[in-house]
C-alpha positions as CSV (number, residue, x, y, z in Angstrom):
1,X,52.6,105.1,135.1
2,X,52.0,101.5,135.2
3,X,48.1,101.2,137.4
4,X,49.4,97.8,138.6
5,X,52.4,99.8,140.4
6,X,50.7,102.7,141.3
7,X,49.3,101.7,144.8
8,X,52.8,100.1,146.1
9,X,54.5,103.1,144.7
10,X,51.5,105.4,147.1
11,X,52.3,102.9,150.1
12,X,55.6,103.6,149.8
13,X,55.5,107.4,149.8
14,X,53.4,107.2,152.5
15,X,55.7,105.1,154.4
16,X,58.7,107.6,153.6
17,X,56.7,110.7,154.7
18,X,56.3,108.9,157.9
19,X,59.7,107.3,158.4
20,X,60.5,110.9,158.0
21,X,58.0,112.6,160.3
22,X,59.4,110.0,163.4
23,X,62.8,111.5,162.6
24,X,61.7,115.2,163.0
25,X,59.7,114.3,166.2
26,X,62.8,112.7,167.7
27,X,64.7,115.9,168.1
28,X,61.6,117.4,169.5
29,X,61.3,115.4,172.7
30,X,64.5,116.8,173.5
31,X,64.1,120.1,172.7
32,X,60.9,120.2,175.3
33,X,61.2,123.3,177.4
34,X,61.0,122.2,181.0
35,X,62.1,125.6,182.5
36,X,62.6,129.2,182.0
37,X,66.9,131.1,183.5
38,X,65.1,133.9,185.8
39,X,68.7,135.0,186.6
40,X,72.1,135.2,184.8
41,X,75.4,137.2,185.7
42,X,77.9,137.1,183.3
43,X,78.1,134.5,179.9
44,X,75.8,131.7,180.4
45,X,75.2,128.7,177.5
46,X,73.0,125.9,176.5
47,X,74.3,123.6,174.2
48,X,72.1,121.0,172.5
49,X,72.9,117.6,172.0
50,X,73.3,118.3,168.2
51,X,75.8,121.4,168.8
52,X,73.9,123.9,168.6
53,X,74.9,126.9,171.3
54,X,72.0,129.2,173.0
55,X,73.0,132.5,175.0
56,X,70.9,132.6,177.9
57,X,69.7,135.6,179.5
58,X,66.5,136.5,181.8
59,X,63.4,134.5,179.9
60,X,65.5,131.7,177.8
61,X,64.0,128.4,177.9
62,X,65.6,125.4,179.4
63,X,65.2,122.4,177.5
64,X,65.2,118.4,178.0
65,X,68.7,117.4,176.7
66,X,70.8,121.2,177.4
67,X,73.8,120.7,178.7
68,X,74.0,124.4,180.8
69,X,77.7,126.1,180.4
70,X,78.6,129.0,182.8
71,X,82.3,131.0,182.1
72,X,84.5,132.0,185.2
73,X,82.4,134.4,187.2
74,X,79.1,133.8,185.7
75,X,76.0,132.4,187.5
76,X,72.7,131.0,186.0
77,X,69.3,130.5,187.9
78,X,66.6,128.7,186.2
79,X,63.5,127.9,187.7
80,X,61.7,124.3,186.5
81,X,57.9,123.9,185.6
82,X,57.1,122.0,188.8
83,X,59.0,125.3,190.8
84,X,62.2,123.7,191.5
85,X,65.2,126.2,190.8
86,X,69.1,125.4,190.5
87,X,71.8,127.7,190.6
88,X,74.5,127.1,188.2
89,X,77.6,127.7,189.8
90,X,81.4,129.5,188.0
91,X,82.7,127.6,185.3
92,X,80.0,124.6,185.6
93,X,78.8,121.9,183.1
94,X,75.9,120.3,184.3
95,X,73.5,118.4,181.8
96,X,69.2,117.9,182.1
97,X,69.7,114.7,181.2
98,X,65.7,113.8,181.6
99,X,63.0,115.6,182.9
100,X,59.2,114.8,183.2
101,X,56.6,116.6,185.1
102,X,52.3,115.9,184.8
103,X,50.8,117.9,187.4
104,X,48.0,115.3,187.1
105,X,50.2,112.0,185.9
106,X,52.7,111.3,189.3
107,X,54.1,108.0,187.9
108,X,55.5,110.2,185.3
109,X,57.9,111.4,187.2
110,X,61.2,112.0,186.3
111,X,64.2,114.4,187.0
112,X,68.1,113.1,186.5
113,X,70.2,116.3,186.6
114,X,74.2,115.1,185.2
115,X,76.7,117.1,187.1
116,X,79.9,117.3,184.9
117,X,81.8,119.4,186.2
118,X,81.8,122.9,188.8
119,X,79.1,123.1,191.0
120,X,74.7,123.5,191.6
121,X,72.6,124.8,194.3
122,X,68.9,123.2,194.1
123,X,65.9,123.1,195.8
124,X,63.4,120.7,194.7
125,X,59.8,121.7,193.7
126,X,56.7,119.8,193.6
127,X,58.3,117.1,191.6
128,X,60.7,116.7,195.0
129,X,58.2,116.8,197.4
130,X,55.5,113.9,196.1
131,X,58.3,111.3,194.8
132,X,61.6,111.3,195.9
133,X,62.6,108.5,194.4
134,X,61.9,110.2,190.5
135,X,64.7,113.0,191.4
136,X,68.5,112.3,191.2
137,X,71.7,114.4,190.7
138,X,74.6,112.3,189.5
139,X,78.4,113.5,189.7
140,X,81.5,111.9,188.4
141,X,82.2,110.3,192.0
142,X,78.6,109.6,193.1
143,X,74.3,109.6,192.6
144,X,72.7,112.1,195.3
145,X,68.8,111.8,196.0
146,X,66.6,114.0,197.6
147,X,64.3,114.0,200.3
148,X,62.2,117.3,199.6
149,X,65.6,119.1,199.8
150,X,68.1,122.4,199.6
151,X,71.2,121.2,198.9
152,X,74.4,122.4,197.2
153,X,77.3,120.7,195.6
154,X,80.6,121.2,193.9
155,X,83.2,118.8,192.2
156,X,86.3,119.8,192.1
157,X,89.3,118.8,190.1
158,X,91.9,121.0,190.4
159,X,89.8,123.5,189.5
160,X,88.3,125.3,192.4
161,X,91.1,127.8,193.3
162,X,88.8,130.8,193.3
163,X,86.0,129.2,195.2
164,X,86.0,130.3,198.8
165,X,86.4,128.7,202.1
166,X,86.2,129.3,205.8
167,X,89.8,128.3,206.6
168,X,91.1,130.2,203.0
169,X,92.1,126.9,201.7
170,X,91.6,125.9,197.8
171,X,88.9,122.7,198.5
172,X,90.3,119.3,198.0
173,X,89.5,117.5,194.9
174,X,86.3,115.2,195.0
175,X,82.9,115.8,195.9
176,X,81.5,118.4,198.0
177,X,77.5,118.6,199.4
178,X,75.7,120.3,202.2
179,X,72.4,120.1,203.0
180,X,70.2,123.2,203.9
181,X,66.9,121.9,204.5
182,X,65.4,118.4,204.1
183,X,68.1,115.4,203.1
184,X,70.2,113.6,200.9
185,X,71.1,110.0,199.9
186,X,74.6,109.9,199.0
187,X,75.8,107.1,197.1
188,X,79.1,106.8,195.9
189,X,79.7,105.5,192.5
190,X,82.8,102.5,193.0
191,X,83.2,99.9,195.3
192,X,84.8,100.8,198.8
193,X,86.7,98.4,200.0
194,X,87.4,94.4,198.9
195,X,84.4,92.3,199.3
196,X,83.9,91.7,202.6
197,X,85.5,94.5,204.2
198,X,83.4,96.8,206.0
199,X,84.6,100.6,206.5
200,X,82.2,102.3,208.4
201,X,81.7,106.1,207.8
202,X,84.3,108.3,209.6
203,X,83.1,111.8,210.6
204,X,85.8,114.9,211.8
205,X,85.3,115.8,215.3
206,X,82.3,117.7,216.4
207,X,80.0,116.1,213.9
208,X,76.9,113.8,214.4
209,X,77.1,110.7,213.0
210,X,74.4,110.4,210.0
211,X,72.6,106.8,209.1
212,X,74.1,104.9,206.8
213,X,73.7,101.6,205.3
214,X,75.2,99.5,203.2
215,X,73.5,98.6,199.3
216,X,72.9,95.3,198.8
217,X,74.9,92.9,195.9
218,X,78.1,91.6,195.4
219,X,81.4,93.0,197.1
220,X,81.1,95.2,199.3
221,X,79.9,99.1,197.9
222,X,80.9,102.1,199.7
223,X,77.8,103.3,202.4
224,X,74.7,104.9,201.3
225,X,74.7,107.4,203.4
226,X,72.1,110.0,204.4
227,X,72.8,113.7,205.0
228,X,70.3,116.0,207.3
229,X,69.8,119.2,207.4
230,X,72.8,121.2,208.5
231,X,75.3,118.2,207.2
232,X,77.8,118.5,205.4
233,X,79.8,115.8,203.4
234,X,83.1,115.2,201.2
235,X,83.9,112.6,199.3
236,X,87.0,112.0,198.0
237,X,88.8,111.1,195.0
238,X,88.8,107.2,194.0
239,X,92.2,105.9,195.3
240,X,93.7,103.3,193.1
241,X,90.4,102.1,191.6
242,X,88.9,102.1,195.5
243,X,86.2,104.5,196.8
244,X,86.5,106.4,200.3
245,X,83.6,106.7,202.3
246,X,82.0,109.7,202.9
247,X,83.5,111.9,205.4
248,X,81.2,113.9,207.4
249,X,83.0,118.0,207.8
250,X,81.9,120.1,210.8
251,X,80.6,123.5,209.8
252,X,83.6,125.4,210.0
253,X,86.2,123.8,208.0
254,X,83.2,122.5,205.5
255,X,83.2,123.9,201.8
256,X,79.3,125.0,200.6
257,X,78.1,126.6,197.2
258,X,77.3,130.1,197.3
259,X,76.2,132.7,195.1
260,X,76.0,136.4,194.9
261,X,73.0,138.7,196.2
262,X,71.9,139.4,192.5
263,X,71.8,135.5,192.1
264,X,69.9,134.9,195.1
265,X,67.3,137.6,195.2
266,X,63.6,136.9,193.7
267,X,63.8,139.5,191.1
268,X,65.4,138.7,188.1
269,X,68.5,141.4,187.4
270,X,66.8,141.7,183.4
271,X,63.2,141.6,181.7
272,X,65.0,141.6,178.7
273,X,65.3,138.1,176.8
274,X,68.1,137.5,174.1
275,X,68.6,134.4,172.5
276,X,70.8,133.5,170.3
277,X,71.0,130.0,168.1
278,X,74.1,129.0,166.3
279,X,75.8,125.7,165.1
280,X,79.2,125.2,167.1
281,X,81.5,123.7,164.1
């Protein structure tokens, strides 16, 4: 080898083995485990952003980037590092987009849980409770935040026939949330009316009227609107490129997530942990 070559060539190695060291570290922020499935009934999934397909069962990591699959039937509870859990409701999609928890580093603070399709229950853990603001479930129709919260909510699209109701009645397309404990924001995705034009938020009879307020920018945005404890909301469909307001339900005709005995009990139904890594092609 020519000496006068020798030290570019060495540079240049050293330059490939760490161009290529950045590309294997990329994958691995996503694949960060930020929780552990304490409970699952029937077939539960994680699929990575590259493909690949986990089976989950008692003890599977949850990771940053997992996009959580449950088949008719089949719930999955998980439990995050900061003690927040979510229930994964029957034939769900529903995405950890980004998650970041320091015990000791609070503007850290990150949780954005992508709702695709089905339904969650949730209850926010320490995360929650010291900055609201670093927590947010978005859905197709809308973003909900949290005020140290127990919420639940389901999208339908013509696919919730099996999902029960007070009145018997399959629930209407759109977006679906009650509130437990604690509150939510509620704000709907498209704008509500033409600029200008200034809704209000209707409620069914026999329900208290919750705050609302309207985002500030151009046009006029459907109302951020706050749920309490006890609440529940609907929010339908977008109507010819136009967003509905929120409408508040009274208990009895409202539609809330549920889950079996086995899902909500503190012991989880297996010790056992079996998981299983393939490439979906």
């Amino acid at each position: 080898m020519n000496p006068q070559h020798a030290f570019p060539l060495r540079l240049r190695s050293r330059a490939a083995a760490l161009a290529c060291a950045l590309l294997l570290a990329a994958p691995a922020v996503l694949a960060q485990a930020v929780g552990t499935a304490t409970h699952v009934a029937g077939v539960a999934i994680a699929r990575t952003p590259s493909g690949a397909i986990r089976l989950l069962s008692p003890g599977s990591e949850i990771r940053q980037g997992d996009t959580l699959v449950t088949e008719a039937s089949a719930y999955l509870r998980m439990r995050f590092t900061d003690h927040a859990e979510m229930v994964v409701s029957p034939k769900s999609e529903i995405r950890i987009t980004e998650y970041r928890y320091d015990p000791n580093r609070p503007e850290l603070d990150r949780q954005v849980i992508d709702l695709q399709r089905g339904g969650f229950r949730a209850v926010t853990g320490e995360l929650g409770k010291r900055n609201h603001e670093a927590v947010v479930f978005n859905t197709p129709e809308g973003t909900i935040g949290v005020r140290g919260t127990h919420l639940g909510a389901l999208f339908c699209q013509n696919d919730c026939g099996n999902v029960p109701t007070p009145t018997g009645k399959t629930p209407d397309n759109g977006l679906h949330v009650d509130v437990a404990s604690g509150a939510v924001v509620v704000t709907p995705n498209l704008q509500s009316a033409l600029p200008g034009a200034n809704l209000g938020l209707p409620s069914l009879p026999g329900t208290p009227s919750p705050a609302a307020a309207p985002m500030p920018g151009a046009g006029a945005p459907a109302p951020v609107v706050i749920l309490n404890a006890g609440q529940f909301g609907y929010l339908p469909p977008p109507q010819n490129g136009v967003q509905p307001p929120l409408i508040l339900v009274p208990p009895p005709l409202a539609v809330q997530v549920r889950m079996p005995q086995s899902i909500s009990q503190n012991n989880p139904q297996s010790s056992a942990s079996n998981v299983l890594d393939c490439e979906v092609r």
